[in-house]
Residue frames relative to the residue before (quaternion, step in Angstrom):
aa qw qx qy qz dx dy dz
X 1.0000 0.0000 0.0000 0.0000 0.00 0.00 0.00
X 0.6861 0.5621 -0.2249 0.4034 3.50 0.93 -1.13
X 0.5485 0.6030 -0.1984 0.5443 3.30 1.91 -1.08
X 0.7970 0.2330 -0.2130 0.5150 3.70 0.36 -0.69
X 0.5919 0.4188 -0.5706 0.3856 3.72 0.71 0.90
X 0.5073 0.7773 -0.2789 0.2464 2.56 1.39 -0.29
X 0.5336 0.6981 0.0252 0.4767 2.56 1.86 -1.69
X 0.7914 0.2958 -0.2316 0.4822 3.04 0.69 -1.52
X 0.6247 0.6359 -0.4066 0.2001 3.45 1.26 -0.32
X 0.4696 0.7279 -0.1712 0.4694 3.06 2.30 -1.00
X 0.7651 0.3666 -0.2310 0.4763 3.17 0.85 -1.17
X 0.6348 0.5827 -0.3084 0.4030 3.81 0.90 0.20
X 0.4697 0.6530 -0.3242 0.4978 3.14 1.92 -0.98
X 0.8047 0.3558 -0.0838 0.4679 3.44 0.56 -1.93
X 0.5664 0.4671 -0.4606 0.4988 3.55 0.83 1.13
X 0.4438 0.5768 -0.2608 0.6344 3.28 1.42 -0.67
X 0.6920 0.3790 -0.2786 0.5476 4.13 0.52 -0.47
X 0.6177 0.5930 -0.4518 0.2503 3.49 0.36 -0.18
X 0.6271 -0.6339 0.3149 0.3253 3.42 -0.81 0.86
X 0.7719 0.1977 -0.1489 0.5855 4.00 -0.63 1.04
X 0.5696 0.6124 -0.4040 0.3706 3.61 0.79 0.34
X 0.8533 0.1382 -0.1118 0.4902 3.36 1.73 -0.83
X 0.6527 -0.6108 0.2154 0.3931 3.49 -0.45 0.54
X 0.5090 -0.5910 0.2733 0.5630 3.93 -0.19 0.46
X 0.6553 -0.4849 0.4555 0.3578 3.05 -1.52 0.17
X 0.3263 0.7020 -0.6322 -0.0325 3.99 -0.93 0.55
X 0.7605 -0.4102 0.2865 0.4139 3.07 -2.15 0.94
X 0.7720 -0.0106 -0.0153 0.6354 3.74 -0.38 -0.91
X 0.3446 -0.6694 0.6334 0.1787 3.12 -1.64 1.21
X 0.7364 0.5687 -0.1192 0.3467 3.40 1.11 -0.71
X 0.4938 0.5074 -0.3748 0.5985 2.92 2.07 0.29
X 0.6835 -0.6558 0.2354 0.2175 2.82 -1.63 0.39
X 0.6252 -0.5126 0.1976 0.5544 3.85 -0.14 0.92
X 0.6759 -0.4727 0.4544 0.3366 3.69 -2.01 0.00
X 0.3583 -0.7256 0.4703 0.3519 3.67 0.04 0.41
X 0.5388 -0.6350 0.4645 0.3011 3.88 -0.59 1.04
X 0.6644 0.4321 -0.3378 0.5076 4.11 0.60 -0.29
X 0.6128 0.3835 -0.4728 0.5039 4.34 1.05 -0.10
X 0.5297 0.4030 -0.6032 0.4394 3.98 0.67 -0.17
X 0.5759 0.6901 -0.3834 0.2124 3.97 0.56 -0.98
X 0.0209 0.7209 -0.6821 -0.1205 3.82 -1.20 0.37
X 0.4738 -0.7141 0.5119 0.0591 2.80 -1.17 1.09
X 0.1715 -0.7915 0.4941 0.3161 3.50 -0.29 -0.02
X 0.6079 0.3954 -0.4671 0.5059 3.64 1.32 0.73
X 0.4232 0.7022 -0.4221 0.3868 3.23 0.64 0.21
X 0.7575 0.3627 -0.2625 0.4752 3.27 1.13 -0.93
X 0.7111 -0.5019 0.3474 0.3490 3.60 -1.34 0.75
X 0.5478 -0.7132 0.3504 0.2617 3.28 -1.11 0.52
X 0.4280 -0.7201 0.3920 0.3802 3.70 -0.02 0.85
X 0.6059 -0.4309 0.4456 0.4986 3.83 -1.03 -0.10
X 0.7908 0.2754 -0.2621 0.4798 3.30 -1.45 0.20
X 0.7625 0.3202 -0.2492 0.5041 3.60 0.67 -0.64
X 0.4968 -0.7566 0.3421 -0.2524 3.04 -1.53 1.69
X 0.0882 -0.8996 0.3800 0.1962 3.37 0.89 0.57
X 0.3165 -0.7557 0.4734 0.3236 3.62 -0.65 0.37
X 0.0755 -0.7575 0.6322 -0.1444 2.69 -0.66 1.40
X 0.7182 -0.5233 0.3557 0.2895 3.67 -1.40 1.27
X 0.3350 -0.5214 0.6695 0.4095 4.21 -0.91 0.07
X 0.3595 -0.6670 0.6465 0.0888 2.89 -1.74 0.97
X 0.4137 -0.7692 0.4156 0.2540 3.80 -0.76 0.78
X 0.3222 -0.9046 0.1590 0.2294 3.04 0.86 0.75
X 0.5125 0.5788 -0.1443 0.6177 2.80 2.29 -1.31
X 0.6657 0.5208 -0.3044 0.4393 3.36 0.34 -0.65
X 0.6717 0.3961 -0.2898 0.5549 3.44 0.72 -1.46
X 0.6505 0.3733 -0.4460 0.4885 4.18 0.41 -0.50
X 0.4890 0.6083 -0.4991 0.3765 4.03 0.68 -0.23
X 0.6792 0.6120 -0.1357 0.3818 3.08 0.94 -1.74
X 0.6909 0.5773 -0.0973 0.4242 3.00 0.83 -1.38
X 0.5334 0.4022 -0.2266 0.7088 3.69 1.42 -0.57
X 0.5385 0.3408 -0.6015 0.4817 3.80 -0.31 -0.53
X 0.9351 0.2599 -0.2124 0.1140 3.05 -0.58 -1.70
X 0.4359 0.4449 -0.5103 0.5930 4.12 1.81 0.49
X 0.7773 0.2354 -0.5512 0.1911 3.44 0.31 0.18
X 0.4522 0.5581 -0.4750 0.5083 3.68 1.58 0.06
X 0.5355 0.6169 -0.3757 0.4377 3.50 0.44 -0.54
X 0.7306 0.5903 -0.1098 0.3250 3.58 1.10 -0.95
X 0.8193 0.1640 -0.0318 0.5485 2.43 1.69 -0.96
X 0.0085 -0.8545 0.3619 -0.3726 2.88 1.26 1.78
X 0.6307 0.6696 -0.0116 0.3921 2.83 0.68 -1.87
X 0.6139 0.4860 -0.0638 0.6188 3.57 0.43 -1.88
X 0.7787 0.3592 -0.2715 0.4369 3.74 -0.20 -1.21
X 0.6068 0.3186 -0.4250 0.5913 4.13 0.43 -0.66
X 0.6740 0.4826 -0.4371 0.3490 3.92 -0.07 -1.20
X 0.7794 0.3932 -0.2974 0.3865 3.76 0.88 -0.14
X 0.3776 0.5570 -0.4228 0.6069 3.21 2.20 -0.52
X 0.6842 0.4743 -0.4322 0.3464 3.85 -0.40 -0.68
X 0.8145 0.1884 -0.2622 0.4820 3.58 1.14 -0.25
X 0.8632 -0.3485 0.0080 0.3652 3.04 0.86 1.21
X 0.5989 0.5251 -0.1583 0.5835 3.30 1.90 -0.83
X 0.1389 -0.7108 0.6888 -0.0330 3.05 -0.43 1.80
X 0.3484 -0.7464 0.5558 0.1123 3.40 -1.46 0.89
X 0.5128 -0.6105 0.5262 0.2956 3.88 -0.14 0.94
X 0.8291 0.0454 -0.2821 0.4806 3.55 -0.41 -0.01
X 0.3144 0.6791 -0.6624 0.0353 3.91 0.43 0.00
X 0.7004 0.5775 -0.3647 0.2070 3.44 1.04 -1.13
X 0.5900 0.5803 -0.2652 0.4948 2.95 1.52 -1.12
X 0.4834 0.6057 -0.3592 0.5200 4.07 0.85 -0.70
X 0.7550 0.4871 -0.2457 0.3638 3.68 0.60 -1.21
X 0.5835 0.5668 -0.2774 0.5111 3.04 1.58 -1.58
X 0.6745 0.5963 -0.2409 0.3625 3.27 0.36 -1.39
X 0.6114 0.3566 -0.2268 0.6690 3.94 0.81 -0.83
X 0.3771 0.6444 -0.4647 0.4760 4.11 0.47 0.07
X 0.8229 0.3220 -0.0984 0.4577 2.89 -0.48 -2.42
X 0.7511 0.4282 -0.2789 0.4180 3.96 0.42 -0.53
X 0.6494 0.3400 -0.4152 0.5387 3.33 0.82 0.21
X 0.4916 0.5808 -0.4414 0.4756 3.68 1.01 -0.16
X 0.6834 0.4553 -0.1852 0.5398 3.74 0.73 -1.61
X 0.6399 0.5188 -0.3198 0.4681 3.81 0.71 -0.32
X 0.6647 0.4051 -0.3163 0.5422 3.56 1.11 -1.07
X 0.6103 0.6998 -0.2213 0.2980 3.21 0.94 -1.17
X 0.8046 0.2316 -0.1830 0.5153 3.36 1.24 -1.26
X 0.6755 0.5642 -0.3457 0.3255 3.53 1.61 -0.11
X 0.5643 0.6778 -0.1195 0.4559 3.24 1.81 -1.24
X 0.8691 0.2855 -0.2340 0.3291 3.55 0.53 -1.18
């Protein structure tokens, strides 16, 4: 008796192994599936080859060197404006000064980067 459960237990194990009977193997079953767009390759994803050239927008050049001055000279006077907040003199537009160097380094990355 002990012999044929045995048997039968063997012989269930190695059906349970047969190829296409069970689902693949993954690390956590209990997490939450592979999103369908990481199996995916893009074909922009991949680096550009030599000679080849992404289009990419003209940059205003003037505009971007306008920019560029606003924000070394707000940028400039940064410094000065906390070094007087630390002793008590808050300046009325630092916040805006801050904001203001923000948006231009955004619009700088924005028009140089993308």
């Amino acid at each position: 008796m002990a012999l044929s459960s045995l048997w039968s237990a063997a012989l269930l194990l190695a059906m349970m192994q047969l190829p296409g009977q069970n689902p693949p193997w993954t690390p956590n079953p209990n997490g939450p599936p592979r999103p369908p767009e990481v199996d995916r390759h893009l074909p922009s994803d991949e680096p550009p080859q030599p000679g080849q050239r992404r289009n990419r927008p003209k940059i205003d050049a003037p505009q971007v060197k306008r920019d560029a001055d606003e924000l070394a000279k707000l940028a400039g006077a940064i410094p000065s404006a906390v070094e007087h907040a630390n002793k008590g003199v808050l300046s009325k537009d630092l916040n805006e000064r801050l904001k203001r160097v923000e948006k231009l380094s955004k619009k700088l990355r924005r028009e140089l980067f993308q």
